[in-house]
Backbone as JSON, one array per atom type, in Angstrom:
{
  "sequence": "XXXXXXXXXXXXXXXXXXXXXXXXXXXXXXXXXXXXXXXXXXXXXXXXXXXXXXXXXXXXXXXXXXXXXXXXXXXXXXXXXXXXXXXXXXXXXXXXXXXXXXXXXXXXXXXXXXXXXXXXXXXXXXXXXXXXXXXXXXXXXXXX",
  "N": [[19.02, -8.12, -28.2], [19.36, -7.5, -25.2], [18.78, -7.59, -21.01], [18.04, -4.62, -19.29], [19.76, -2.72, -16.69], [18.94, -0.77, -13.61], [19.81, 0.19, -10.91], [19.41, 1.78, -7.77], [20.52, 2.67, -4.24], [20.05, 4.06, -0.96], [20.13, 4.8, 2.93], [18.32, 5.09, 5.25], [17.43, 6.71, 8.05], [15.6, 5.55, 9.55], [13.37, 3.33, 11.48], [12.45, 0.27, 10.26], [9.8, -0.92, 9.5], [8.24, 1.97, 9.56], [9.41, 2.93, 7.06], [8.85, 0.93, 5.19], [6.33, 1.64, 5.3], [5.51, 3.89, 4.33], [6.62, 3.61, 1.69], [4.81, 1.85, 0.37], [2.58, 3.18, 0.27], [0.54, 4.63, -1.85], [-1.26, 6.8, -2.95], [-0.72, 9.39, -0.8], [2.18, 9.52, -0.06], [3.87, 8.08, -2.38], [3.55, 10.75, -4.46], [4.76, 12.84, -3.86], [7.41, 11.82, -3.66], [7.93, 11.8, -5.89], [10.07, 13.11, -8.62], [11.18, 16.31, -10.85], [11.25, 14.63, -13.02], [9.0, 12.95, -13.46], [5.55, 12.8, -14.84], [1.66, 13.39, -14.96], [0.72, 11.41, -12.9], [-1.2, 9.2, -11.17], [-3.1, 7.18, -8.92], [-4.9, 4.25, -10.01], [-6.62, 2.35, -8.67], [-6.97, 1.01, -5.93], [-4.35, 2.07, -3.75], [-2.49, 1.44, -1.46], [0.1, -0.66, -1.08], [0.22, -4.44, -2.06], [-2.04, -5.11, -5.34], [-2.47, -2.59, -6.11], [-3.21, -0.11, -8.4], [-1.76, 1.98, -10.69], [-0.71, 4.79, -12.84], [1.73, 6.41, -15.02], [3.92, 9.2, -16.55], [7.31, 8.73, -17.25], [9.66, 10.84, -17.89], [12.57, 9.96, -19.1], [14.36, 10.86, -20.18], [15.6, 14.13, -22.33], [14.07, 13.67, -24.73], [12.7, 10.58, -24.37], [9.97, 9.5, -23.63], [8.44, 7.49, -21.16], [5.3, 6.04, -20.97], [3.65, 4.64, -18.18], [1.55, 1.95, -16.89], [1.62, 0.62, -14.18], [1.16, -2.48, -12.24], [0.77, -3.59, -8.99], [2.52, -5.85, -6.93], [3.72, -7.47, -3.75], [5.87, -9.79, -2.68], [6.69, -10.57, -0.78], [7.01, -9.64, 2.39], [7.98, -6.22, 2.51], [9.01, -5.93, 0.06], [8.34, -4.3, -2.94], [6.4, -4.92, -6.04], [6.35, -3.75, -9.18], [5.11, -3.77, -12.23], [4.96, -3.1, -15.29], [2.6, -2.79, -17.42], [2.43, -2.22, -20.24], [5.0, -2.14, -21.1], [7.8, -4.23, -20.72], [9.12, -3.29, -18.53], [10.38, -3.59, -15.23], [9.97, -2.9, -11.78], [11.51, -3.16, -8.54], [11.32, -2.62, -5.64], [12.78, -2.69, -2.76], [13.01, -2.55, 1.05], [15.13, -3.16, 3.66], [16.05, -3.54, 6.94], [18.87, -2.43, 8.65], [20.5, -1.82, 11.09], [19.51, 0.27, 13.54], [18.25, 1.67, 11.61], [16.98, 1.87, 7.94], [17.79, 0.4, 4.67], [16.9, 1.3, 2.01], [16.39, -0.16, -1.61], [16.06, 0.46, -4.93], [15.3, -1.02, -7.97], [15.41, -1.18, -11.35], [14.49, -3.08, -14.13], [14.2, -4.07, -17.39], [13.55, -4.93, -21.07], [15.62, -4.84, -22.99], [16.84, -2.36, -26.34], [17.73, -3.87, -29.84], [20.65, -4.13, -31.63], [22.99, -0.7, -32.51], [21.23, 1.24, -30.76], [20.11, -0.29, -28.84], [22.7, -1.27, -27.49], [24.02, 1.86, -26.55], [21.82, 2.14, -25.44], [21.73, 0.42, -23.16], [24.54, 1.22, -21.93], [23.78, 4.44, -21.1], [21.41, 4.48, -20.29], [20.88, 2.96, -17.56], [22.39, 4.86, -15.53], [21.34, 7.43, -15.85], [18.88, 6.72, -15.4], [19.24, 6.07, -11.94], [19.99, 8.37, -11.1], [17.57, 9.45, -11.36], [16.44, 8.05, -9.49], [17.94, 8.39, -7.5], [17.64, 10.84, -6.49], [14.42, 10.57, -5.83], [14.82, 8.91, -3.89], [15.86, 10.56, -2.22], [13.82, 12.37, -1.51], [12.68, 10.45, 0.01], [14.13, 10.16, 2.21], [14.25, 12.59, 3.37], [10.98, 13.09, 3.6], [11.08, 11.01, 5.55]],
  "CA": [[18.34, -7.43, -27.13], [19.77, -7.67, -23.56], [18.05, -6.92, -19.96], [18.87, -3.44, -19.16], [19.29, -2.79, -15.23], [19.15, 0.24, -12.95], [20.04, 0.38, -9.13], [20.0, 2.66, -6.63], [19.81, 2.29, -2.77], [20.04, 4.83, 0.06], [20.23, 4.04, 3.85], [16.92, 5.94, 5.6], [17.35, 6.84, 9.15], [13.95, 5.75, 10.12], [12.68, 2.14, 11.31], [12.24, -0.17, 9.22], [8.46, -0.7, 9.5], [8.06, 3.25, 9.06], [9.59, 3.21, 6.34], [7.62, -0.04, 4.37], [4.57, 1.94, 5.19], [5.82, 5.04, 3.54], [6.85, 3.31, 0.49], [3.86, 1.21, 0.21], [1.52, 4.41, -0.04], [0.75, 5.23, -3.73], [-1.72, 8.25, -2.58], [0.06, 10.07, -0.34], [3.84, 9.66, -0.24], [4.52, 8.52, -3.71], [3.59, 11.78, -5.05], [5.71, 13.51, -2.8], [8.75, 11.38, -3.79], [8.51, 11.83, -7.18], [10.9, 14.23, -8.77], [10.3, 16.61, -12.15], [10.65, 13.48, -14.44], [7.34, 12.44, -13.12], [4.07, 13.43, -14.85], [0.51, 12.68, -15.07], [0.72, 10.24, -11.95], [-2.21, 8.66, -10.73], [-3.73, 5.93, -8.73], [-6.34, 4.02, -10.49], [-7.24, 0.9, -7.86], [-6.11, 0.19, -4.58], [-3.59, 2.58, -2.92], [-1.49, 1.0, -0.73], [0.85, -1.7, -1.11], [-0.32, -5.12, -3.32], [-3.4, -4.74, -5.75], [-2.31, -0.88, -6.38], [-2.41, 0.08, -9.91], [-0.93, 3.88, -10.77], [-0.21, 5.34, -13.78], [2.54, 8.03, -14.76], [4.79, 9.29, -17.01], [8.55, 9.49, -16.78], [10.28, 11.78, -18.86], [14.08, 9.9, -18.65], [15.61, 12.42, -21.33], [14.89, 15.39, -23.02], [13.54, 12.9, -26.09], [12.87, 9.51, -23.86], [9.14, 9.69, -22.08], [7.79, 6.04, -20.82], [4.06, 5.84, -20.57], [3.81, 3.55, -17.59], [0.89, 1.64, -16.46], [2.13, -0.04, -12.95], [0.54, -2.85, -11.46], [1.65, -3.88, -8.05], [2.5, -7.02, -5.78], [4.39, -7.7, -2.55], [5.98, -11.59, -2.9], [7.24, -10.39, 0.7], [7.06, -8.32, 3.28], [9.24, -5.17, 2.67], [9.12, -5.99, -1.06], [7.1, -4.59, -3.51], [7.11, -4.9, -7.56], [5.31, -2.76, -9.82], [5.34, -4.41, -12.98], [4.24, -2.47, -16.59], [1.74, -3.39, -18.93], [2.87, -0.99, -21.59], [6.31, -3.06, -21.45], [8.78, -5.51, -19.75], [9.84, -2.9, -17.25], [9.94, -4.4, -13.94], [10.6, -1.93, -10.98], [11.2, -3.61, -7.37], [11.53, -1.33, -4.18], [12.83, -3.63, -1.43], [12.94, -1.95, 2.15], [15.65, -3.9, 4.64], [16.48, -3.56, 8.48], [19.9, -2.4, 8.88], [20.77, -1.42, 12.08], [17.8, 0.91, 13.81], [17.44, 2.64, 10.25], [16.3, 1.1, 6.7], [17.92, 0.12, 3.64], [16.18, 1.22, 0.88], [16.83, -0.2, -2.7], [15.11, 0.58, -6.12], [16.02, -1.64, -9.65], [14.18, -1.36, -12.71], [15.5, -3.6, -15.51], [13.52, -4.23, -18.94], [14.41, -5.59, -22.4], [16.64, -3.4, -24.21], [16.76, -2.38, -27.99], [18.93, -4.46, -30.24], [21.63, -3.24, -32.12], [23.32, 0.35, -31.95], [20.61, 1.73, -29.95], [20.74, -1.44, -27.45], [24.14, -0.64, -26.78], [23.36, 3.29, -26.07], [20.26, 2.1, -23.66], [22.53, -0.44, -22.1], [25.62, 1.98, -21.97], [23.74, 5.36, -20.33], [20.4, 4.72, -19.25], [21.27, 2.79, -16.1], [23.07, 5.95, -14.94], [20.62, 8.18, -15.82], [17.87, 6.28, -14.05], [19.84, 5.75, -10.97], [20.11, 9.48, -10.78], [16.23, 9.76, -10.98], [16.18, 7.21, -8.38], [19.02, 9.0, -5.85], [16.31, 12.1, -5.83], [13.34, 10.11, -5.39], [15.31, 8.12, -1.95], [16.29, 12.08, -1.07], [13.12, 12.94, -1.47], [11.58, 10.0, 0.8], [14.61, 10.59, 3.49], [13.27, 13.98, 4.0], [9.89, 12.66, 4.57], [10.76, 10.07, 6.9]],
  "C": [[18.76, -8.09, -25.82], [18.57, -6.76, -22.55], [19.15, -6.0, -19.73], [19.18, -3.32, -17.21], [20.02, -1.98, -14.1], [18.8, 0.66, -11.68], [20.55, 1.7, -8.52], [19.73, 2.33, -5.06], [19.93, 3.66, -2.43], [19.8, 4.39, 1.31], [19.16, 5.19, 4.47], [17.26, 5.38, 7.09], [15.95, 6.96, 9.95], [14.08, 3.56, 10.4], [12.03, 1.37, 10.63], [10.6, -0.72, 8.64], [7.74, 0.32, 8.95], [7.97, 3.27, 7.58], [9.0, 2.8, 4.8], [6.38, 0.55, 4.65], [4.52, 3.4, 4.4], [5.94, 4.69, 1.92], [5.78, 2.73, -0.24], [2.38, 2.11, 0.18], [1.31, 5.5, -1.23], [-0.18, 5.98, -3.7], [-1.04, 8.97, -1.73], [1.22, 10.61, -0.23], [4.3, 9.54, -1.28], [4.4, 9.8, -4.36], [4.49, 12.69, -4.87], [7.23, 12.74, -2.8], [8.99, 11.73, -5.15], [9.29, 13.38, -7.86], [10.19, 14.83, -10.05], [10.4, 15.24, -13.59], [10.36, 12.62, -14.58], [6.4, 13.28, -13.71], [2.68, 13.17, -14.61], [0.03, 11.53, -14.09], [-0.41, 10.18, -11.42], [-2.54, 7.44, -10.17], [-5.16, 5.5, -9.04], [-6.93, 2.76, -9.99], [-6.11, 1.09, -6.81], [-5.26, 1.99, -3.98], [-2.59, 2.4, -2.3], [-0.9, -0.61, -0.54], [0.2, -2.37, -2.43], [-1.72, -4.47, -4.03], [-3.36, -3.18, -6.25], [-2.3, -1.0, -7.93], [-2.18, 1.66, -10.38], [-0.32, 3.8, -11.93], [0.79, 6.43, -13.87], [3.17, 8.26, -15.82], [6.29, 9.48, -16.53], [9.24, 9.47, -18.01], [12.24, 11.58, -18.35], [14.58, 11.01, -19.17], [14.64, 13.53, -21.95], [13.56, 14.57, -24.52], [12.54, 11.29, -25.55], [11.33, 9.53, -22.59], [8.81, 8.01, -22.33], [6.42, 6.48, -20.52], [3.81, 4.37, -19.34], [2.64, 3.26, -16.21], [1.41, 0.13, -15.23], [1.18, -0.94, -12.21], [1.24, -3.75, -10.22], [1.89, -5.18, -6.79], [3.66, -6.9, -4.7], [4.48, -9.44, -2.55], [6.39, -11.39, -1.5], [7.59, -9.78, 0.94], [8.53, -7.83, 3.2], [9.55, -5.2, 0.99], [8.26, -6.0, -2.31], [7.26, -4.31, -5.07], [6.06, -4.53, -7.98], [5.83, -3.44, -11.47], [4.13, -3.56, -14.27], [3.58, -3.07, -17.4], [1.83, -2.88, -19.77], [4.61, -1.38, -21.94], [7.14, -3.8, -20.83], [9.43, -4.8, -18.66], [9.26, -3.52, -16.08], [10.22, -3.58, -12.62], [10.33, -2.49, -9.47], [11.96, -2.53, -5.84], [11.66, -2.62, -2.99], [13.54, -2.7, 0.0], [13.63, -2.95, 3.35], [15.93, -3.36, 6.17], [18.41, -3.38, 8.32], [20.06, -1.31, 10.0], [19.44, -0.89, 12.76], [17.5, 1.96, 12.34], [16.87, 1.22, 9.34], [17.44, 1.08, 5.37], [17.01, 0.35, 2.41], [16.74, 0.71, -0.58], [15.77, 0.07, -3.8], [15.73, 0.29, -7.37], [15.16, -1.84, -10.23], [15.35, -2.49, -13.61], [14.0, -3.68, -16.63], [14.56, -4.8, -20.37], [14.8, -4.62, -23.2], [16.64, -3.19, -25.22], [17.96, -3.74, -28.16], [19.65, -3.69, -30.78], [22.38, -1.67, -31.59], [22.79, 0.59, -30.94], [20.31, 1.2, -28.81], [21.66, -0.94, -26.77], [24.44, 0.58, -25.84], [22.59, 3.06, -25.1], [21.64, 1.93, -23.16], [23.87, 0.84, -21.23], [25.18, 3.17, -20.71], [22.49, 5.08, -19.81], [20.21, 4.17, -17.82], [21.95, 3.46, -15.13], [22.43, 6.87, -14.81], [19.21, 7.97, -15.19], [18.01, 6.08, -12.4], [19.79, 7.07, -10.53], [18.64, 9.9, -10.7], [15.97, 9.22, -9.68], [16.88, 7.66, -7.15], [18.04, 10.4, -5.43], [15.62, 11.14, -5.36], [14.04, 9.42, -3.85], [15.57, 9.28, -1.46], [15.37, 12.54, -0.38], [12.59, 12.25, 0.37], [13.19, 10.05, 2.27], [14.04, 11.99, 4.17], [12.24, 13.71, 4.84], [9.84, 11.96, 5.74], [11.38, 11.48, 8.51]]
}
């Protein structure tokens, strides 16, 4: 069993303040970022930024749903990690200053199967999450 691990950025033509307050809003804007393989999403404590906890499904594949109970910290400003209790996924959203826009990034990793089916995660699902993740940054360029 290897860590699996799935990046995407996008560069957000918005200030970089804006944009950490957009991301950091798990009633309002997350809903509105999430694409169709998001379900059931909910916030069940907190709201915004650390202390948040939100539930959801995501439906990677046709066969592949995650039940995923998210609870959330900020180790520093512009950086916030949502961390599963339903398994070792780790999902960090870090929000940088580049130029007068933003940097957005989003990497999940988790512990991978072993054997064949290891290989297979390892192999496509960091491609296929990355592509959930290039909507969801489309989504939140729009908004900004």
């Amino acid at each position: 069993m290897g860590k699996v691990t799935a990046t995407a950025e996008r560069m957000i033509d918005a200030p970089v303040e804006r944009v950490r307050e957009l991301v950091a809003d798990y009633v309002e804007t997350r809903p509105k970022l999430l694409t169709e393989h998001y379900r059931d999403y909910e916030v069940t404590e907190g709201g915004v930024g650390a202390g948040t906890k939100a539930g959801w499904k995501l439906q990677a594949t046709s066969k592949r749903v995650r039940d995923v109970a998210a609870t959330v910290t900020e180790p520093k400003p512009g950086t916030l990690v949502e961390t599963d209790a339903n398994s070792s996924m780790v999902t960090t959203w870090t929000v940088a200053e580049a130029g007068a826009g933003s940097l957005v990034r989003i990497e999940t990793s988790w512990d991978g199967a072993s054997g064949v089916g290891g290989f297979f995660e390892k192999t496509f699902a960091p491609g296929g999450l990355k592509r959930i993740y290039d909507g969801v940054l489309g989504k939140l360029a729009e908004i900004v």
